[in-house]
C-alpha positions in Angstrom: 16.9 -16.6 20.0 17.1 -13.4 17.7 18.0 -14.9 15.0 14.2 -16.3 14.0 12.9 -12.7 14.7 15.5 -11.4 11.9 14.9 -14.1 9.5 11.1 -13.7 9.7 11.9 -9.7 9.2 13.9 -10.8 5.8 11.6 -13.3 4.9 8.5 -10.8 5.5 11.0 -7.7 3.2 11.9 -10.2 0.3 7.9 -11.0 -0.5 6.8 -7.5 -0.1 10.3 -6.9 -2.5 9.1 -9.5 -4.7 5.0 -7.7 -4.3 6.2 -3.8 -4.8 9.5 -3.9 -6.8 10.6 -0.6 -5.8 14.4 -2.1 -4.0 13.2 -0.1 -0.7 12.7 -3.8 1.1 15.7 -5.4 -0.1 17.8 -3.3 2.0 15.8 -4.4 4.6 15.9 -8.0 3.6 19.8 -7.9 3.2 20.3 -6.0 6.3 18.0 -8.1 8.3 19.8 -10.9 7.3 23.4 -9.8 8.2 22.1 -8.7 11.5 20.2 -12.1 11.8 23.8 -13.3 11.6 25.3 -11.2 13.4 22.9 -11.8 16.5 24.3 -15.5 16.7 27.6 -13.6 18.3 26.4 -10.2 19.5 23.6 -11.1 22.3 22.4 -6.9 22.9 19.3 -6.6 21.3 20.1 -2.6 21.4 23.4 -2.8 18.9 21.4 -5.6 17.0 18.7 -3.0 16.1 21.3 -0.3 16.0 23.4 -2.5 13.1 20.3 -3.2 11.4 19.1 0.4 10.9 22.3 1.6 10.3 22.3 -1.0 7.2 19.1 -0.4 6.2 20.3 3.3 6.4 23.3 2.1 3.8 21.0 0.0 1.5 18.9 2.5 0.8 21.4 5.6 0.5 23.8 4.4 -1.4 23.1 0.6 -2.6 19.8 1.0 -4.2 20.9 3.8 -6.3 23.8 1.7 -7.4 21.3 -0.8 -8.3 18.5 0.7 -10.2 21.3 2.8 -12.6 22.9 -0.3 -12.8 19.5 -2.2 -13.9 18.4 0.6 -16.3 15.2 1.6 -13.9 16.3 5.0 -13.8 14.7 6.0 -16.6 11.8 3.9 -15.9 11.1 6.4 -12.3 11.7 9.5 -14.2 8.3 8.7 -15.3 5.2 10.2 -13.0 3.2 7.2 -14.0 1.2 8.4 -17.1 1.7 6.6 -20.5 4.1 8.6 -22.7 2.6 8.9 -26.2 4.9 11.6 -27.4 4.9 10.0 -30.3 1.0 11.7 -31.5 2.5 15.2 -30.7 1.9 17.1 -33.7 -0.4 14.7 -35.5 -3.0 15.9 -37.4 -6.3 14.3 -36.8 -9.9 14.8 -37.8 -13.1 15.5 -35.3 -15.2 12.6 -34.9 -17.1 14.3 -32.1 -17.3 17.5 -30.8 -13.9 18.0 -29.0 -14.6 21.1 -26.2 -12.8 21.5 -22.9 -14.6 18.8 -21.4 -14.3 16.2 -23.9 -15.1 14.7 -27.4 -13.2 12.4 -30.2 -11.0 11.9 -32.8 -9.6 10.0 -35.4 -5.4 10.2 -36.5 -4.9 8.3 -39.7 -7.3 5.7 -40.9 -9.2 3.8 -38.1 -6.9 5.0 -34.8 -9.5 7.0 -32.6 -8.8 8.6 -29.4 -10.7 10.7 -26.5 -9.6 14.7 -26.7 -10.2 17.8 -25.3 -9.5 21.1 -26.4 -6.1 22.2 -25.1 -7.7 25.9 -25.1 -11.3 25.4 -23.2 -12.7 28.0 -24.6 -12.2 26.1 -28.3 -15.0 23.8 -29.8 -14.3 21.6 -32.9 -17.3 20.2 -34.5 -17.4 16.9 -36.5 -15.0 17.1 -39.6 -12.7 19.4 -38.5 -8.8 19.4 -38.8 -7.1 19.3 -35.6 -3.3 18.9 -33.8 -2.3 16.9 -31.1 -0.4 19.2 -28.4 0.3 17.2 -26.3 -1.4 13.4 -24.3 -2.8 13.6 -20.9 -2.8 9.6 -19.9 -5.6 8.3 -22.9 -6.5 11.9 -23.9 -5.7 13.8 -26.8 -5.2 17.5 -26.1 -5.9 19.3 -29.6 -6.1 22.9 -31.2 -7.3 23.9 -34.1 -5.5 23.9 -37.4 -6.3 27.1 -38.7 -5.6 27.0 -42.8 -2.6 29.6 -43.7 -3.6 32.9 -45.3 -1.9 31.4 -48.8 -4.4 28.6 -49.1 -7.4 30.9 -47.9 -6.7 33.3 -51.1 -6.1 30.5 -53.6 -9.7 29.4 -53.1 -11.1 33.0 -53.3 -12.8 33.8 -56.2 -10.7 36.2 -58.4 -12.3 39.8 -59.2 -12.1 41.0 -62.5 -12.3 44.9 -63.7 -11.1 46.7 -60.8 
């Protein structure tokens, strides 16, 4: 008589398993199942649900981390959801459009334009300008000025003679 409840219970964990992909609710399936077997011999509906959390329990503790380092997906959770684009870090790109705290554009290479903002708020880049990527925030460039070194500044000066 159990035994429909705990296949239902497995059957309802594999599809939200299969929806969600996360390995919480195949512990549930897999334990629901063994229990569903189980219940053919054991007729207490207490040490059914007992056995069945206590697997659940197991799946989850100790058979799921098994399973995601042994599918690679550890890696994969490390992740906090945002798109890593490490690699624009420390591009140089060019203004397009104002780039202030609050927004504006850019272009890195020939033709690759992204949305930035000013890593600093209090910075504002007009058109033209030279910039760095510090670091990507989801589809946003954070940027800083590049600020030309001292060297290059004096080779452009005009040299006084006479002094």
């Amino acid at each position: 008589m159990w035994v429909l409840l705990w296949v239902a219970v497995a059957i309802a964990a594999a599809i939200g398993e299969v929806m969600t992909v996360g390995l919480f609710l195949a512990a549930f399936a897999v334990a629901a199942v063994i229990t569903a077997i189980l219940s053919i011999v054991v007729g207490s509906i207490a040490v059914q649900v007992a056995v069945f959390g206590a697997l659940s329990l197991l799946g989850i503790g100790v058979f799921r981390p098994i399973a995601i380092n042994a599918l690679g997906w550890k890696q994969a959770e490390q992740i906090s959801g945002s798109v890593s684009q490490t690699h624009l870090v420390n591009k140089r790109a060019v203004v397009t459009e104002t780039v202030d705290g609050s927004g504006g554009q850019i272009r890195i290479g020939q033709g690759e334009f992204w949305s930035a903002r000013s890593f600093d708020p209090a910075d504002v880049m007009q058109p033209g300008a030279q910039v760095e990527v510090v670091l990507v925030d989801g589809l946003t460039a954070l940027v800083t000025p590049v600020i030309r070194p001292m060297r290059e500044i004096e080779d452009q000066a005009p040299i006084e003679k006479g002094m």
